[in-house]
C-alpha positions in Angstrom: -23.7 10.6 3.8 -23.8 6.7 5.7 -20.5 6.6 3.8 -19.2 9.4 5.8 -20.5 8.5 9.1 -19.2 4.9 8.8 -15.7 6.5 7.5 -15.7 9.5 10.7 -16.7 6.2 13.0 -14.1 3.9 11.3 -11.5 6.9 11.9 -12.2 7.3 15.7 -12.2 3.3 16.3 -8.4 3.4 14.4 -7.5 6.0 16.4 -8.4 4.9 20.1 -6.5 1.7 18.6 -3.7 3.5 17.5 -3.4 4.7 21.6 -3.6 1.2 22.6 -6.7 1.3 24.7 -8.3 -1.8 24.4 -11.5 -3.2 26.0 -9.2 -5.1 28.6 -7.1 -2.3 29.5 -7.9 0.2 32.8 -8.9 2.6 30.1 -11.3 1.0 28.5 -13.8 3.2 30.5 -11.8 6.0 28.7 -11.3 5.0 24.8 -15.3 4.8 25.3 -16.0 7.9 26.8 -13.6 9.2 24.0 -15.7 7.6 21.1 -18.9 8.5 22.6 -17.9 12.0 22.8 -16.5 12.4 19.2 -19.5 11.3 18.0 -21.7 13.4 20.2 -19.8 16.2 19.0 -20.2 15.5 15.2 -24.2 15.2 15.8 -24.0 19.1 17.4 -21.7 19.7 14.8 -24.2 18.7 12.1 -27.4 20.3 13.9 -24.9 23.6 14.7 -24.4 24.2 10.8 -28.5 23.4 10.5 -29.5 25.7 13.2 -27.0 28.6 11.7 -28.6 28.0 8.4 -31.8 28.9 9.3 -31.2 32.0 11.2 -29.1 33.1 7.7 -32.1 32.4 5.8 -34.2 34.9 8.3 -36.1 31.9 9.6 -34.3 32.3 12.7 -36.4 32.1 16.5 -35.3 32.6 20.4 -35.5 29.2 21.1 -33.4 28.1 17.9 -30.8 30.9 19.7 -30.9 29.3 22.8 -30.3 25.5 21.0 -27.4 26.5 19.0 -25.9 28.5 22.3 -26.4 25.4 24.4 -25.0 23.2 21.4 -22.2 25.1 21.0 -21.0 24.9 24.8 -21.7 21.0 25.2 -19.5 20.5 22.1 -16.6 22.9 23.8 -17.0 21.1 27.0 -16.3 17.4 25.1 -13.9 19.0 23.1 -11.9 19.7 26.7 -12.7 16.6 27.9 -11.2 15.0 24.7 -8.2 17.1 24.5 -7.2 16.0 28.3 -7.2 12.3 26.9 -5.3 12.5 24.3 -2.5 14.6 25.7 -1.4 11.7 26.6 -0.6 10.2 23.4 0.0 13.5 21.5 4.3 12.8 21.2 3.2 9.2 19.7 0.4 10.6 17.1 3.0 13.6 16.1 5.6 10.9 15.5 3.8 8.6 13.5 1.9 11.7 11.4 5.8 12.8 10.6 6.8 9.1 9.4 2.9 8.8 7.5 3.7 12.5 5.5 7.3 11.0 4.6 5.8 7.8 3.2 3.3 10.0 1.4 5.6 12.2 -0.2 7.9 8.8 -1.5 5.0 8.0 -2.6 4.1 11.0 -5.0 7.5 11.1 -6.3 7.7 7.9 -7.5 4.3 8.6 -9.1 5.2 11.5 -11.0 4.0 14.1 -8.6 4.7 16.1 -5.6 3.7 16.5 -2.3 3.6 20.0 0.1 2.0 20.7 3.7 0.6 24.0 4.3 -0.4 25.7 7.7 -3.6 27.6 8.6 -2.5 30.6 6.9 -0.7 29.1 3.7 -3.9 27.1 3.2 -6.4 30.3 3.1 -3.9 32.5 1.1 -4.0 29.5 -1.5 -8.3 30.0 -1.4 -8.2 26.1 -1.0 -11.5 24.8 1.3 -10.8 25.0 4.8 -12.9 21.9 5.6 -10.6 19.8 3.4 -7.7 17.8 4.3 -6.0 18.1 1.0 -6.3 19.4 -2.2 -4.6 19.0 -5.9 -5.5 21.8 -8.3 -3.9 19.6 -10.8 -0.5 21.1 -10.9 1.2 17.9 -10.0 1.3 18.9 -6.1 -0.9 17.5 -4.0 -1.2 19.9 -0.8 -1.7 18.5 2.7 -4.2 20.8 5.1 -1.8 19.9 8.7 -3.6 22.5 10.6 -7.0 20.2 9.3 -4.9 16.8 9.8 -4.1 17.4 13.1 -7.3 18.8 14.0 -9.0 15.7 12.9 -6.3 13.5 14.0 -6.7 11.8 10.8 -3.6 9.9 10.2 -4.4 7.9 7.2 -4.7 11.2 5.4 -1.6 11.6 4.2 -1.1 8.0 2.0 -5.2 8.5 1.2 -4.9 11.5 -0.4 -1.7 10.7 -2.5 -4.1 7.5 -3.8 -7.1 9.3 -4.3 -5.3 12.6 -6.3 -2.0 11.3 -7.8 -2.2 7.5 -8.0 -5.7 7.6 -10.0 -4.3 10.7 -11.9 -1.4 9.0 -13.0 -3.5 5.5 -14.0 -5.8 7.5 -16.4 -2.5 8.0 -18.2 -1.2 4.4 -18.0 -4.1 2.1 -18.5 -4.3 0.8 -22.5 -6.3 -1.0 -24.5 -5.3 -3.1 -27.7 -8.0 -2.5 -30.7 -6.9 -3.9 -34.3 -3.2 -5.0 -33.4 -2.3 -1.3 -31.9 -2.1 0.1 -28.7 -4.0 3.0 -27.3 -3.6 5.1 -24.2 -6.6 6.2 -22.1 -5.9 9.8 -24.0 -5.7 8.4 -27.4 -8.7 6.3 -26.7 -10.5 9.7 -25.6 -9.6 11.8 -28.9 -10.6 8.6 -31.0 -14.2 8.5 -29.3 -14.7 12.0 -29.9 -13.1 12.3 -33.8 -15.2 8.7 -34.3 -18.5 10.7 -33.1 -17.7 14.1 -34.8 -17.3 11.3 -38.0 -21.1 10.0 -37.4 -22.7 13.5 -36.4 -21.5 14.3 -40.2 -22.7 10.8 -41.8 -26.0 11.9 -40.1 -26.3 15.4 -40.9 -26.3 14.5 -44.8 -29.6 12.7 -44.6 
């Protein structure tokens, strides 16, 4: 969980960089309103899916209503707030996530795999999880959530994904080892660990 909060925070410090607003400029009162609402907004968003849980579970009271109602409009209000800000930059951010998703997809291809975005409605038809910025059934295509990406304004997505799917795919089937004068691939290696303990389950069945 610290992992994720330090990654979201990481995320919204890149991205106010990204826009140029630095401490020195006129709108550095901005970038930290724009920080300190993001964050605000992930803390309702975290007590939102707590307080919805417990009214599904039946545990569920008037004033936990009135909490979620009142966290739910303070998170639409920042949300507007946010959305005014970044207007501003929204050309720049939708020409850099273009060049990001081209790098990406180079990428995959010269890694033995492929890369596809999907809208909204191409990502729910697929049954992939909405929350998720990508996902790679393990078909050799990884598939980028853009409705998600852009949402999240997460534009190391892209090039993160590809690493985290295909790149580490593709090293299980390169890495080696050398054992008596012969090479092994990570697959070989795995059938001769299993045949070598099928071998001593046997031995150890006969006593």
């Amino acid at each position: 969980m610290l992992q994720g909060q330090h990654d979201a925070i990481r995320g919204i410090i890149s991205l106010t960089d990204f826009m140029d607003i630095s401490k020195a400029t006129e709108l550095s009162s901005g970038r930290e309103t724009y920080i300190r609402n993001t964050l605000k907004s992930m803390i309702n968003e975290s007590r939102i899916d707590f307080v919805k849980e417990k009214i599904k579970d039946g545990k569920g009271t008037p004033k936990l209503e009135i909490e979620l109602k009142k966290l739910k409009e303070t998170n639409d209000v920042l949300k507007e707030s946010n959305e005014a800000f970044f207007n501003k930059y929204q050309g720049k951010w939708n020409k850099v996530l273009r060049s990001r998703v081209a790098a990406a997809k180079a990428l995959a291809k010269k890694l033995g795999g492929n890369l596809k975005q999907l809208n909204q409605s191409q990502w729910k038809k697929r049954g992939f999880d909405v929350d998720a910025d990508a996902a790679y059934p393990g078909d050799g295509v990884l598939y980028l959530n853009m409705s998600k990406i852009r949402e999240t304004r997460n534009l190391g997505a892209p090039i993160h994904e590809v690493v985290h799917h295909i790149l580490r795919n593709s090293l299980k089937q390169v890495v080696s080892r050398t054992y008596k004068n012969k090479t092994y691939t990570a697959k070989q290696l795995e059938k001769l660990e299993k045949d070598n303990k099928k071998r001593v389950e046997k031995k150890v069945m006969k006593f």
